[in-house]
N, C-alpha and C positions, 0 to 999 in steps of 0.2 A: 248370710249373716252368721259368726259365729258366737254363740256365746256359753262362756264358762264359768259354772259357780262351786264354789265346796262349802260343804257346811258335814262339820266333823260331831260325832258323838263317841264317848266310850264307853260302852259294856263291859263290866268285869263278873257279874254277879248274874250267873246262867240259870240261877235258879229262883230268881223273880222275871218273870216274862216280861220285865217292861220294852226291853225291843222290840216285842213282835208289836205292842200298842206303839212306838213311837214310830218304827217302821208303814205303818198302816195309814197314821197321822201326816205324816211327810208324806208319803205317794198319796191324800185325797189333798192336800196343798195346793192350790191351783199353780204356783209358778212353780212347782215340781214338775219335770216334762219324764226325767228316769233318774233309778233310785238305785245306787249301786251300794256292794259293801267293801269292805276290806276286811282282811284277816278272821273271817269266818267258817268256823269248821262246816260240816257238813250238815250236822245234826243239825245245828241253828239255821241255817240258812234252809234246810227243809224243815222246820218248824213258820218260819215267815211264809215261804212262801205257799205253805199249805193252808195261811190264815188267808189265804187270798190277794197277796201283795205280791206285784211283779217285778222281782229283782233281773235287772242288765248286766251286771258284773259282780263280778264278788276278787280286788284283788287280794293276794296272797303273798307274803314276804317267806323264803324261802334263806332258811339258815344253813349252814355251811358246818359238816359233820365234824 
């Protein structure tokens, strides 16, 4: 069985933690099975997941110099 779902949010404002509360909220979601991100630097993405949320992926869009 495959199945695939997206459900998008955007962060702009790094300096209210609300990611790491919606982050948290979405992985205890029972039809969340993994919780990936996109376009997160480092620091955030070790911010989450040192709230104890376990990120699968984190993709990255790479711009051209």
């Amino acid at each position: 069985m495959l199945q695939l779902t997206y459900s998008g949010a955007n962060f702009e404002k790094y300096d209210d933690h609300q990611y790491v509360k919606a982050a948290k909220l979405l992985e205890e979601h029972p039809k969340v099975q993994n919780l990936g991100l996109c376009n997160f630097d480092t620091r955030r993405m070790d911010e989450i997941m040192e709230s104890g949320v376990k990120i699968v992926s984190n993709q990255v869009q790479v711009r051209g110099v």
